[in-house]
N, C-alpha and C positions, 0 to 999 in steps of 0.2 A: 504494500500500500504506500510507503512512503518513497518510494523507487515511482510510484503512476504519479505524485503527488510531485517529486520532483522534476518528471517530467513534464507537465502539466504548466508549473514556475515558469521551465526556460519555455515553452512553447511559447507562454504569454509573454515574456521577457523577450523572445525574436518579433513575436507578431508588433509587439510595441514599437520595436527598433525598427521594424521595416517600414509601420506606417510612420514614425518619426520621417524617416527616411525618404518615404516618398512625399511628404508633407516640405519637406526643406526642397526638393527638387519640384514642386510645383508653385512654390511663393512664388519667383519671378513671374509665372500669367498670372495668377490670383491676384497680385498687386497691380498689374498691367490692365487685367481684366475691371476692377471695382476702378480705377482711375479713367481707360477711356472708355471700356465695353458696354459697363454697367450705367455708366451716365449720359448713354447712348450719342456718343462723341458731340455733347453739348456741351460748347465753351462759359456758359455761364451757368451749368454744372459740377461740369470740372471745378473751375474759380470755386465754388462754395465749397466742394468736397475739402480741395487743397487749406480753403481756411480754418476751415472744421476739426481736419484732421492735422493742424500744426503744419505743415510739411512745409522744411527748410527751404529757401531760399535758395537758388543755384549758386554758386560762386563764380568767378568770374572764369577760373581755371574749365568747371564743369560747361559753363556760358560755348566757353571755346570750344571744346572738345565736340558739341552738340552741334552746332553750327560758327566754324570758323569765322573771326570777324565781325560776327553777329551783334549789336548792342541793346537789339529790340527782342531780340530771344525770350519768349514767354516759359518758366518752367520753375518745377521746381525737384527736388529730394526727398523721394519715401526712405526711410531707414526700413527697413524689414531683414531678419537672420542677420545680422550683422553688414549689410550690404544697402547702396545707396543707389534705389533705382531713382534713373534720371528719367524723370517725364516733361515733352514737353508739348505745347501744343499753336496753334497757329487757324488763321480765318482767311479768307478772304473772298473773290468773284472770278468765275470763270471769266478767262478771255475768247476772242476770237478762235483760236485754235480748238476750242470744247468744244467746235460744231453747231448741236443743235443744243449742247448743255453751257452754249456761251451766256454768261449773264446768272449760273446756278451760282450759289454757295459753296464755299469750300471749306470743307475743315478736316482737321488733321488731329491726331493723337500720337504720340509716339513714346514709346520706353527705352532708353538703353539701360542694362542689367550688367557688369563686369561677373567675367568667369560662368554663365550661365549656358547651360550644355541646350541647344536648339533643336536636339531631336524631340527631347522632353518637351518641351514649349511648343512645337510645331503638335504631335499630339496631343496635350491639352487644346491647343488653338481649336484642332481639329476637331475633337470631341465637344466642346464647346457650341461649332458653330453646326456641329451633327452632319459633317461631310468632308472629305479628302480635301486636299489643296488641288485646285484646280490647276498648277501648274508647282514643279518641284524643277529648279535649273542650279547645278552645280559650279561653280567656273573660280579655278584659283582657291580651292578649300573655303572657299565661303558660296555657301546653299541658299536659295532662297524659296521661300515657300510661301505661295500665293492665291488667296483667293480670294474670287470677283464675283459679285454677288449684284443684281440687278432685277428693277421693279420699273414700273412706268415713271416714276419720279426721282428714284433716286440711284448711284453706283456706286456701291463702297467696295474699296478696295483693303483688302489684310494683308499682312505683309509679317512674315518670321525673317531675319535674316544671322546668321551666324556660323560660323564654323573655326576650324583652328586657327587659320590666319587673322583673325578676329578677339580681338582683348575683350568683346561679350558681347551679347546679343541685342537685337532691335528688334524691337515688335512695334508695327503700328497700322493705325486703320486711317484711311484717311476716304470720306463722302463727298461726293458731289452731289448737291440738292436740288433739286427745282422751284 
């Protein structure tokens, strides 16, 4: 009895570590996710979440990193597992080139994650939006994985992008509205 009783212990003592385990490998979308997914990439959603929920201020070093040059760079720092996802976000109007979508809204979300493994993240994404990536292109060890999603009103675009040449990953969704 105390042989089934110890076994029993580490079973639960594994089962725990591994959902630890997978719990630390799925923060990067869950964070990604409640920042643009969940606020249905609305900029004066996000804005409320980001104040709500404290989230630091970019630095200027981060500013850089995110878009070179940048001084208008909207965004900010979730701390989550010890790690500082950068999210940031952006608006504006389609041009001429959008076709027949010139004149739509544009908005963007976007995460970078350091060190975050993007096979992991592409399946969450995946299971998330309840369907493969519509396109999976490899070039230079960084993958990118994509899916386009369209209605009579609106195109959103997802976007995973990471691999080993890569110091960590990008997730972002970015819509064009009507």
């Amino acid at each position: 009895m105390r042989i089934a009783n110890s076994l029993v212990q580490c079973s639960a003592a594994a089962f725990a570590f591994a959902a630890f385990a997978a719990a630390a490998h799925a923060a990067p979308f869950d964070v990604y996710r409640a920042a643009c997914l969940d606020t249905g990439v609305d900029l004066a959603k996000i804005r409320a979440l980001a104040a709500s929920q404290k989230w630091d201020k970019l630095s200027e070093a981060e500013r850089d990193q995110l878009a070179p040059g940048s001084t208008t760079l909207e965004g900010w720092a979730v701390v989550s597992s010890g790690a500082r996802h950068l999210v940031s976000i952006s608006g504006g109007t389609a041009g001429g080139g959008a076709g027949d979508r010139a004149g739509s809204s544009v908005v963007s979300c976007s995460m970078l994650v350091p060190g975050a493994d993007e096979k992991t993240a592409a399946k969450a994404y995946g299971a998330f939006l309840k369907r493969p990536p519509t396109t999976t292109e490899t070039v230079d060890g960084v993958t990118t994985y994509t899916w386009s999603m369209q209605n009579a009103s609106n195109l959103t675009l997802h976007y995973v992008v990471g691999g080993a040449s890569m110091s960590g990953l990008s997730l972002s969704v970015s819509s064009i509205r009507k």
